[in-house]
Short mmCIF file of the C-alpha atoms (twelve columns), coordinates in Angstrom:
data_MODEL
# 
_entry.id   MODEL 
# 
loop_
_atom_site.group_PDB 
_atom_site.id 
_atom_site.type_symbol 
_atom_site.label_atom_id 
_atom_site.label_alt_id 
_atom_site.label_comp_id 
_atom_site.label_asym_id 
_atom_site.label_seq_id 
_atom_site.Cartn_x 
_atom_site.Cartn_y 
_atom_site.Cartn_z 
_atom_site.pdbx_PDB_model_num 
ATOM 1   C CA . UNK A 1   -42.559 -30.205 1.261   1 
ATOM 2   C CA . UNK A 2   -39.286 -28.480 2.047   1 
ATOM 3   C CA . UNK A 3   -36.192 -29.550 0.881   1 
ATOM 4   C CA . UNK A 4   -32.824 -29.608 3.040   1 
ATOM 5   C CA . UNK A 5   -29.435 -27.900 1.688   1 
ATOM 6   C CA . UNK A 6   -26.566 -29.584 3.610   1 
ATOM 7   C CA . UNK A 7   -24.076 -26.894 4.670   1 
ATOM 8   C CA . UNK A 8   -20.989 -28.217 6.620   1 
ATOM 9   C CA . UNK A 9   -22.801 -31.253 7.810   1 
ATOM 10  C CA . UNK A 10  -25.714 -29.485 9.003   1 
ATOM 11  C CA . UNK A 11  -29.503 -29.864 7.382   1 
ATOM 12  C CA . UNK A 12  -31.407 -26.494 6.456   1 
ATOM 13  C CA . UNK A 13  -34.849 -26.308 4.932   1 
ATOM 14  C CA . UNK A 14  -34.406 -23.804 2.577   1 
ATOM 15  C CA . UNK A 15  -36.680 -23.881 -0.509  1 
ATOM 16  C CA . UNK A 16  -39.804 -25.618 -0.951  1 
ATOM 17  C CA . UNK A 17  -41.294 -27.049 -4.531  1 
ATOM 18  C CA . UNK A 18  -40.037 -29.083 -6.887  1 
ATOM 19  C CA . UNK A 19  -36.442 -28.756 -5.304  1 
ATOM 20  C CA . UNK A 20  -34.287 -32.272 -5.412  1 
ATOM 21  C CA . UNK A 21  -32.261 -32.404 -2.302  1 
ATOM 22  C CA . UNK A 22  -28.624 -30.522 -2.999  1 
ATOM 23  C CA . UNK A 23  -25.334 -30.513 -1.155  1 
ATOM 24  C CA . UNK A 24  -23.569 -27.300 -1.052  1 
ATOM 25  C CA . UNK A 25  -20.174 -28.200 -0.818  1 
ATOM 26  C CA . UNK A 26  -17.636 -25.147 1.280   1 
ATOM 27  C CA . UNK A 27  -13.986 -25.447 1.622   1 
ATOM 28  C CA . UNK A 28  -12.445 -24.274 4.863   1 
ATOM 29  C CA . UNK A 29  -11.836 -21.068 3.320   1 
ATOM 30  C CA . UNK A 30  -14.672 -20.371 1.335   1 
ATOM 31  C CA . UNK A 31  -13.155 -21.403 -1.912  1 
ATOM 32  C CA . UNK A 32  -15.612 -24.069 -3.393  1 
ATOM 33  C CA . UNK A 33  -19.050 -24.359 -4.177  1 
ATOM 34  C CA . UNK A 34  -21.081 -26.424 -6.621  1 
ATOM 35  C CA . UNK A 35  -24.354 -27.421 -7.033  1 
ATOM 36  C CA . UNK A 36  -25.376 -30.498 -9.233  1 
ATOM 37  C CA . UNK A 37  -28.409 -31.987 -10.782 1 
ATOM 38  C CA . UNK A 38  -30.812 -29.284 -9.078  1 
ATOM 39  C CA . UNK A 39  -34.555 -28.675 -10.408 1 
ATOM 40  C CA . UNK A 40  -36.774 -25.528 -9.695  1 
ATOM 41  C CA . UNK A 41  -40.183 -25.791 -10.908 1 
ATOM 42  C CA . UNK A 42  -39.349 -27.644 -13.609 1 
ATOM 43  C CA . UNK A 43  -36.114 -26.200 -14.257 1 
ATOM 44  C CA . UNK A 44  -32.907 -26.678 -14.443 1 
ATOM 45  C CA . UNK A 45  -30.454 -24.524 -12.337 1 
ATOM 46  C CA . UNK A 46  -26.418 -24.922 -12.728 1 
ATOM 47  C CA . UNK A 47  -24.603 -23.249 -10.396 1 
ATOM 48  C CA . UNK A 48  -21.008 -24.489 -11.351 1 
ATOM 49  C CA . UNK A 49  -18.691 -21.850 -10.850 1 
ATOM 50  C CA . UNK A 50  -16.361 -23.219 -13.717 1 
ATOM 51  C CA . UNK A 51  -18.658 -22.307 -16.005 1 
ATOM 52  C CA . UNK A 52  -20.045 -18.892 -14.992 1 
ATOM 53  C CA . UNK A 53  -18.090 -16.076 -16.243 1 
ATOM 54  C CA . UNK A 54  -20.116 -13.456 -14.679 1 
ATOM 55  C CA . UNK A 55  -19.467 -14.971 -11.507 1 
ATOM 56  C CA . UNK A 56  -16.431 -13.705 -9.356  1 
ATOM 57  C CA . UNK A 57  -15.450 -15.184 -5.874  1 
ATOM 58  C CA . UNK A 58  -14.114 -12.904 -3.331  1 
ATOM 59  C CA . UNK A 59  -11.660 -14.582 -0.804  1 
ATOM 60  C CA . UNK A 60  -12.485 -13.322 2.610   1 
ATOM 61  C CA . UNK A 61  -10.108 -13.343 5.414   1 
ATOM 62  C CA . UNK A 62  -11.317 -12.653 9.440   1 
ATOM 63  C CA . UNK A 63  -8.457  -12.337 12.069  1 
ATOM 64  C CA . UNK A 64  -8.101  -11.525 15.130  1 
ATOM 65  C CA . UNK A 65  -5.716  -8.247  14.899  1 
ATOM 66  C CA . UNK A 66  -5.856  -5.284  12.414  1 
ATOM 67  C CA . UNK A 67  -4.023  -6.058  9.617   1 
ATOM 68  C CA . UNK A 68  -2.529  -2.851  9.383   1 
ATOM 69  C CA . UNK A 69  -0.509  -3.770  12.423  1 
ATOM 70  C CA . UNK A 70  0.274   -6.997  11.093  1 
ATOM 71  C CA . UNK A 71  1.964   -4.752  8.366   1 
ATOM 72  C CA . UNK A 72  3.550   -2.262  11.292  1 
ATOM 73  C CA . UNK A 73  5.159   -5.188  13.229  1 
ATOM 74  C CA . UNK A 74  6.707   -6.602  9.765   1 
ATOM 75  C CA . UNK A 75  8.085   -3.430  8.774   1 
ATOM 76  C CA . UNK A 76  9.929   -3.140  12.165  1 
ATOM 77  C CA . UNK A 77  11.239  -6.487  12.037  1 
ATOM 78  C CA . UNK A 78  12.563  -6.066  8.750   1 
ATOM 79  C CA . UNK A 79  14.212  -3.188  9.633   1 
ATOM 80  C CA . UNK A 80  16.017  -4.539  12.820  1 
ATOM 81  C CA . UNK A 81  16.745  -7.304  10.498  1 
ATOM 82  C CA . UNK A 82  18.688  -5.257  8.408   1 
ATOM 83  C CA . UNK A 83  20.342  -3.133  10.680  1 
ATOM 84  C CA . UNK A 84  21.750  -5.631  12.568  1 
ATOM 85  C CA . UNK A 85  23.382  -7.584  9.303   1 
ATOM 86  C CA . UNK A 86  24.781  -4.140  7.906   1 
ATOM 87  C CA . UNK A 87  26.368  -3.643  11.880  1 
ATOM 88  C CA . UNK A 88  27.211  -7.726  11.994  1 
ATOM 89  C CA . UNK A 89  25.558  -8.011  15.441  1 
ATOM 90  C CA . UNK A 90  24.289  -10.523 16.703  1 
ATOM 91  C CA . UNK A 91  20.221  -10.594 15.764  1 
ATOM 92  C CA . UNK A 92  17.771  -10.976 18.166  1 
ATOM 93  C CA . UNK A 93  15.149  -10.242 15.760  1 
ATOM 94  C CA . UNK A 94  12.219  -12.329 15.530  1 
ATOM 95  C CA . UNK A 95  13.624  -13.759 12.383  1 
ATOM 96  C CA . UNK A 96  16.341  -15.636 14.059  1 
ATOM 97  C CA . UNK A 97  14.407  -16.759 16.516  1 
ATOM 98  C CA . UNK A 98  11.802  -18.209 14.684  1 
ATOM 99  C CA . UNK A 99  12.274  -20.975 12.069  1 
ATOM 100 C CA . UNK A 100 10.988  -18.793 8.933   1 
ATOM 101 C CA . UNK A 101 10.469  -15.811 8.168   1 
ATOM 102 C CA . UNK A 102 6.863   -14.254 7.297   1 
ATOM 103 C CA . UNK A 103 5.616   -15.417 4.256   1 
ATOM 104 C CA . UNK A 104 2.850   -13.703 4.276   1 
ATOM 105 C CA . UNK A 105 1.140   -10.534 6.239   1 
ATOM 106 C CA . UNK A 106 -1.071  -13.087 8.159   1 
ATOM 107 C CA . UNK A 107 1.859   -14.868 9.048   1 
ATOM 108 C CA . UNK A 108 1.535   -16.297 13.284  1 
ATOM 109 C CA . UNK A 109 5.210   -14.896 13.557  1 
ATOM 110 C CA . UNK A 110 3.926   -11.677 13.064  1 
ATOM 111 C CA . UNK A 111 0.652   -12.157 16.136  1 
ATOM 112 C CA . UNK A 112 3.074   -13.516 18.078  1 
ATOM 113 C CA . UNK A 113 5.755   -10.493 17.902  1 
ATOM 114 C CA . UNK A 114 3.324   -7.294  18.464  1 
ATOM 115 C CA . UNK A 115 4.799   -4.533  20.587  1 
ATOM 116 C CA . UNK A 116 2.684   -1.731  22.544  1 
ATOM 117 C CA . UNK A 117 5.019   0.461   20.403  1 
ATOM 118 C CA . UNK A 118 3.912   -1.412  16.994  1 
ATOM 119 C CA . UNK A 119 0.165   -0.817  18.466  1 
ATOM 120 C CA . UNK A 120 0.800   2.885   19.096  1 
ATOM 121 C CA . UNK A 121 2.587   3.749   15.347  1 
ATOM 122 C CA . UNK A 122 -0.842  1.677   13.627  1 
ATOM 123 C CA . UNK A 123 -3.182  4.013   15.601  1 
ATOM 124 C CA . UNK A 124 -1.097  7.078   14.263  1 
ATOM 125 C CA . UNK A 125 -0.645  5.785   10.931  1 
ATOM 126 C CA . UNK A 126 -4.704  5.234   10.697  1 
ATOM 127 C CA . UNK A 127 -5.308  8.817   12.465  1 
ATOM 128 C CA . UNK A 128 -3.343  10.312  9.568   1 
ATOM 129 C CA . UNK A 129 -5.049  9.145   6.977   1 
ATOM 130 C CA . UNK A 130 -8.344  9.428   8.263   1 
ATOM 131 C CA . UNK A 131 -7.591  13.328  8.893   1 
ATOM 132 C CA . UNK A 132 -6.402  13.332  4.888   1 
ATOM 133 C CA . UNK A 133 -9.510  11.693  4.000   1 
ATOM 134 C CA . UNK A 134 -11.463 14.246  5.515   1 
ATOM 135 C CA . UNK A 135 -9.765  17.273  4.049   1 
ATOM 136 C CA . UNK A 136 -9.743  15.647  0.181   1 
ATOM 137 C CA . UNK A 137 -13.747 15.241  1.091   1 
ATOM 138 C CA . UNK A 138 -13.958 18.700  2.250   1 
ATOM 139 C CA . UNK A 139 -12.226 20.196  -0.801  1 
ATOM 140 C CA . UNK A 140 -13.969 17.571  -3.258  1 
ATOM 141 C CA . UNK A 141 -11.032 16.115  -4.063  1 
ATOM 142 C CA . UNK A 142 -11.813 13.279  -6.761  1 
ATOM 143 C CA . UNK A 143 -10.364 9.776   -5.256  1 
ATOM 144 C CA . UNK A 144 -8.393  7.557   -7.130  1 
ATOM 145 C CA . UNK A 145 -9.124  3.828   -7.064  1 
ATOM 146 C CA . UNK A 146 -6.003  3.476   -4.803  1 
ATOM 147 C CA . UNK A 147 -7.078  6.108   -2.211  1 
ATOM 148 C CA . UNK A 148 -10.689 4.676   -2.259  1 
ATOM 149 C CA . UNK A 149 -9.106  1.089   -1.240  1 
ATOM 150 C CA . UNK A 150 -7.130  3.190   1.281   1 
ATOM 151 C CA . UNK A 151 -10.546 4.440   2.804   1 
ATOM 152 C CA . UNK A 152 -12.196 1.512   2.679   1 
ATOM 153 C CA . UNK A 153 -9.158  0.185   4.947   1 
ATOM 154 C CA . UNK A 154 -8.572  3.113   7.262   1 
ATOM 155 C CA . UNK A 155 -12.429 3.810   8.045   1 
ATOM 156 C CA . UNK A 156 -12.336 -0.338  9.400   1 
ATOM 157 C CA . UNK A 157 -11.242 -2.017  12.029  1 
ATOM 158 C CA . UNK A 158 -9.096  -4.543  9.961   1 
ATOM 159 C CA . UNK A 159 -9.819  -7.409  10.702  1 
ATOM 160 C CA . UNK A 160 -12.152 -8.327  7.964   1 
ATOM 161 C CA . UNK A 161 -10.739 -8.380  4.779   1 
ATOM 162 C CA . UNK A 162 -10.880 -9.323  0.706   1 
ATOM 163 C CA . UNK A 163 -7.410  -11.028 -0.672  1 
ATOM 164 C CA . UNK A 164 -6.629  -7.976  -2.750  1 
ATOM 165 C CA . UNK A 165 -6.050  -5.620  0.526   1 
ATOM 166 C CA . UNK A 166 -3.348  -7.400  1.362   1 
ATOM 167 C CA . UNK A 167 -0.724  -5.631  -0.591  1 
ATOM 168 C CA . UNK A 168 -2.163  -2.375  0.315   1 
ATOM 169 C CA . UNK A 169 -1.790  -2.822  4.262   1 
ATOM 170 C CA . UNK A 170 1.667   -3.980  3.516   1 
ATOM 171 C CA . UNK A 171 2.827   -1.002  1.840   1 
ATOM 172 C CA . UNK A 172 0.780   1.760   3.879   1 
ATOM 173 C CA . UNK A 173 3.275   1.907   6.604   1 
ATOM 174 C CA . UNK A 174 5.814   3.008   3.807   1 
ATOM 175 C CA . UNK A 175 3.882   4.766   2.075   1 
ATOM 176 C CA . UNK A 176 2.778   6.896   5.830   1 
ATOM 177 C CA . UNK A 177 6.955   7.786   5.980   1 
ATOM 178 C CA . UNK A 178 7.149   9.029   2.793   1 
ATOM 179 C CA . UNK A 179 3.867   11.041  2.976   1 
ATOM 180 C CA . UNK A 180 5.370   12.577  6.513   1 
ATOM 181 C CA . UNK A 181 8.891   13.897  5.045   1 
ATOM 182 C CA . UNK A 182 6.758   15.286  1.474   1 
ATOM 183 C CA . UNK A 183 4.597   17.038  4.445   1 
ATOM 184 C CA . UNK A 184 7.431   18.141  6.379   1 
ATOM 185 C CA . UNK A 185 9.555   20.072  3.371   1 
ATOM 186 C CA . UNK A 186 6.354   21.826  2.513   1 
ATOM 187 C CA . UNK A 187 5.860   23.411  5.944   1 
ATOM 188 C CA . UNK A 188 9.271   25.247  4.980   1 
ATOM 189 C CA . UNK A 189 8.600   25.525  1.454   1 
ATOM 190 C CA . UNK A 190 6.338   26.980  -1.217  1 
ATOM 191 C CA . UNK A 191 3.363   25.159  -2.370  1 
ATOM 192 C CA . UNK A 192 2.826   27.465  -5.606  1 
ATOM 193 C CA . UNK A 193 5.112   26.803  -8.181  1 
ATOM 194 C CA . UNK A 194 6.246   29.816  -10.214 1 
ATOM 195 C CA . UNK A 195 6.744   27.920  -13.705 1 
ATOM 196 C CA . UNK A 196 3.845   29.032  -16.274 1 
ATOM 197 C CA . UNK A 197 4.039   26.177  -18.464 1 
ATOM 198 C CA . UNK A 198 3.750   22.650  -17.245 1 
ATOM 199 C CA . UNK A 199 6.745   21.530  -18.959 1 
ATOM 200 C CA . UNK A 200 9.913   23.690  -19.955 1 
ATOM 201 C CA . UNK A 201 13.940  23.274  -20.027 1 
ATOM 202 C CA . UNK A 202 15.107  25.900  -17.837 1 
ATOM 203 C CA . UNK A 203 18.647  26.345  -16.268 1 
ATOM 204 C CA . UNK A 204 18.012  26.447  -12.029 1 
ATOM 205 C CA . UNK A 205 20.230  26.861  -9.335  1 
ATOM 206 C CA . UNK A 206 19.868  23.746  -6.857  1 
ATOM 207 C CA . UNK A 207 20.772  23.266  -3.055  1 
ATOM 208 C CA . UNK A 208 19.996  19.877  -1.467  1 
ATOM 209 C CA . UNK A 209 16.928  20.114  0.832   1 
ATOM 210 C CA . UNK A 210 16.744  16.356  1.679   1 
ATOM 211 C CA . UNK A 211 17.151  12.744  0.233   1 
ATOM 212 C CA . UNK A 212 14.165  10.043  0.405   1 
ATOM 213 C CA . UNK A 213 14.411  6.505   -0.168  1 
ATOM 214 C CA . UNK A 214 11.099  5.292   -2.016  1 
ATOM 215 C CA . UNK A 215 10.316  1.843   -2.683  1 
ATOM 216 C CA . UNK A 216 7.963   1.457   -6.226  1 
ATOM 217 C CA . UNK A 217 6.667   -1.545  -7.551  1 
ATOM 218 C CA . UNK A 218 9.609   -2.405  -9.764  1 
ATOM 219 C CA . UNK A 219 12.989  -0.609  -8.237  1 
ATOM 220 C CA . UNK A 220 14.027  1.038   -5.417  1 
ATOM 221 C CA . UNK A 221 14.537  5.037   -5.815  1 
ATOM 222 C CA . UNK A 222 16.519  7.692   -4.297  1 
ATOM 223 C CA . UNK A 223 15.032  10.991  -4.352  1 
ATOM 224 C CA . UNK A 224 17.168  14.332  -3.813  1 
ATOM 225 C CA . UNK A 225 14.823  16.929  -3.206  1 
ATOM 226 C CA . UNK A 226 16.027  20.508  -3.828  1 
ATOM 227 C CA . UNK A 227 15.300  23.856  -3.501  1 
ATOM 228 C CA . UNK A 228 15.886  26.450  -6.805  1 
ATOM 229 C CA . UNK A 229 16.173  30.351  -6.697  1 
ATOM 230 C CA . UNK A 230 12.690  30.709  -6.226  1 
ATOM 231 C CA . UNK A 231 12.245  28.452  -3.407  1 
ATOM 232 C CA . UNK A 232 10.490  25.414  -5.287  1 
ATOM 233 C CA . UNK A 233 10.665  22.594  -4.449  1 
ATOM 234 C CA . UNK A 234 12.163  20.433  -7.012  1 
ATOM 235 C CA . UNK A 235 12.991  16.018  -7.412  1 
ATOM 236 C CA . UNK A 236 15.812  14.066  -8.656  1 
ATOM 237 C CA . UNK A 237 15.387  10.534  -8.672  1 
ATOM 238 C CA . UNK A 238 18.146  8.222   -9.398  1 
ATOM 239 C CA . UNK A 239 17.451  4.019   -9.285  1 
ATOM 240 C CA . UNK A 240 19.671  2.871   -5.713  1 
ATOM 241 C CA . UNK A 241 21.358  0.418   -7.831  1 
ATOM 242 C CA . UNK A 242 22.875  3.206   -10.320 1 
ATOM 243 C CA . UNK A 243 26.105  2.434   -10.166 1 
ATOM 244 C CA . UNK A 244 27.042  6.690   -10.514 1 
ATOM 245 C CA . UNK A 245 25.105  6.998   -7.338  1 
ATOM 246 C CA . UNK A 246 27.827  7.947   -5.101  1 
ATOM 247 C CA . UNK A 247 28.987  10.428  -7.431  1 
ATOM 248 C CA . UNK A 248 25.499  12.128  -7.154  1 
ATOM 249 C CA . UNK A 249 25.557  12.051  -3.797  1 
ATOM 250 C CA . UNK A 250 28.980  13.772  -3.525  1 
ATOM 251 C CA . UNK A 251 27.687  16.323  -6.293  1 
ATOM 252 C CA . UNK A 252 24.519  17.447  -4.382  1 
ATOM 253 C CA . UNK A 253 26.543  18.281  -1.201  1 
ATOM 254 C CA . UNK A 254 27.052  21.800  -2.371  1 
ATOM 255 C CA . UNK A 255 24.604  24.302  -4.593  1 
ATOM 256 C CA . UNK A 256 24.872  23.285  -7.852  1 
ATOM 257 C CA . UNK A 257 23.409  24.414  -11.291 1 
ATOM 258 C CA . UNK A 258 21.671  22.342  -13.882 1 
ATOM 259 C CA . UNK A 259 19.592  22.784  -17.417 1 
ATOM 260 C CA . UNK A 260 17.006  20.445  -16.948 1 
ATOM 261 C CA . UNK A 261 13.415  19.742  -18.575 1 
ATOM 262 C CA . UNK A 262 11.286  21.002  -15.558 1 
ATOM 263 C CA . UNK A 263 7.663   18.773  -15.327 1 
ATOM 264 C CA . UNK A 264 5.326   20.559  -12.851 1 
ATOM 265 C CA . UNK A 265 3.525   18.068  -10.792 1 
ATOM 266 C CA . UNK A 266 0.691   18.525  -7.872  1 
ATOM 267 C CA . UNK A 267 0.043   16.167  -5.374  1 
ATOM 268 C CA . UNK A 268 -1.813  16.831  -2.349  1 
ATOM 269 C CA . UNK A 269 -2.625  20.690  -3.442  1 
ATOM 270 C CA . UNK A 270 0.690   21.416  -3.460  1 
ATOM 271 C CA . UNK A 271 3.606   21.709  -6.250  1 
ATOM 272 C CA . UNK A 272 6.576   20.991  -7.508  1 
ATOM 273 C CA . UNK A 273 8.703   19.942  -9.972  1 
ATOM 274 C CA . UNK A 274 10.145  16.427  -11.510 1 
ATOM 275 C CA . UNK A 275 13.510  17.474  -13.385 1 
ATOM 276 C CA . UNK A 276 14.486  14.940  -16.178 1 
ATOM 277 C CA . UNK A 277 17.135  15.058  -18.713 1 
ATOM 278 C CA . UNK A 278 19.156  17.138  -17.194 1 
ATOM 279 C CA . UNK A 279 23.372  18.100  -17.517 1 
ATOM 280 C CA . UNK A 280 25.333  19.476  -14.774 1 
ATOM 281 C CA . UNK A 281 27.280  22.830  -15.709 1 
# 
């Protein structure tokens, strides 16, 4: 005779035999489950989740937009945010008008605030990715665990989701600007570093190209990006809350020369170089 699992309040025959009749116990979210004086056959099976270390829970979220434009619309209303207290206007920014602001990248302040435009930037964020995707594929381009969480997110719709992509949508918006302007300088730029050895101090002859603000997991960088007399590209970064910052930016306005300890890096097939312990002449 078949014995019933109870499952939300509703009765499923599931297994037949020597099976005692269970309860399997789910939280609204998934969170929970324990089973408790069960017999198989003679058996005993414990399926106690506080005691099985080879057992992982996954928490799975399903919601009705993308979450990548859940990350799209925050990043814009942080940004008006802060533009309007560095101007002292007024804000109408979503985070005035609401009584709190999102806590989270499923926050309801964040459904409630999506633009056409915010709709538009999610679809071109996800197009450019996808298109880098295919040409690391193409030239067999080894992904790292980050760009393989990247595809998994890109390649879906969104709206089904473990906890751990959460901080991965929220960044991706950021890290599509920076990924734009490293594309942009390139177009202009060479790709091939002329530097034989990976590392070496060498004295170079700098001219200010661009600045990029990058956000990393600890601090807040500024990046000067420069050209040399061989047209490389070469990086300067300096933490935003160096208090010599100004002076840096006042420094890099004309050519300048430095010794520095040049680092060749590669990213994307193309090159350039991280300059560290350097001295202005």
């Amino acid at each position: 005779m078949a014995n019933n699992i109870t499952i939300n309040g509703l009765n499923s025959p599931w297994i037949s035999g020597g099976l005692s009749k269970q309860v399997l116990q789910a939280g609204a979210q998934g969170s929970s489950a324990n089973w408790t004086n069960s017999a198989l056959a003679g058996g005993i099976i414990f399926f106690d989740e506080l005691n099985q270390q080879r057992v992982r829970k996954y928490e799975v979220y399903e919601i009705d937009e993308d979450i990548l434009l859940l990350s799209v619309v925050w990043q814009r209303m942080r940004s008006e945010y802060q533009r309007n207290n560095s101007q002292n206007i007024k804000s109408t920014s979503p985070f005035q008008v609401h009584p709190h602001r999102p806590s989270s990248i499923v926050d309801s302040v964040l459904f409630d605030n999506i633009t056409v435009a915010d709709k538009t930037r999610t679809e071109t964020i996800r197009d450019y990715y996808s298109k880098k995707l295919m040409m690391w594929s193409l030239n067999e381009i080894k992904l790292t665990s980050f760009r393989q969480d990247m595809k998994k997110l890109i390649q879906s719709d969104g709206k089904v989701f473990q906890e751990n992509t959460k901080p991965l949508a929220y960044r991706l918006p950021e890290f599509y600007d920076y990924d734009v302007q490293f594309d942009e300088m390139f177009i202009q730029h060479n790709t091939q570093v002329k530097q034989e050895r990976q590392k070496q101090t060498k004295q170079k002859q700098l001219s200010l190209v661009k600045t990029v603000s990058r956000k990393r997991r600890y601090a807040v960088t500024k990046e000067y990006w420069l050209t040399d007399e061989q047209d490389n590209l070469n990086v300067i970064s300096v933490n935003k809350d160096n208090s010599l910052i100004s002076l840096m930016d006042l420094h890099t306005q004309k050519p300048f020369t430095v010794t520095a300890l040049s680092c060749k890096q590669i990213r994307d097939n193309r090159e350039y170089c991280v300059l560290e312990k350097y001295s202005f002449l």
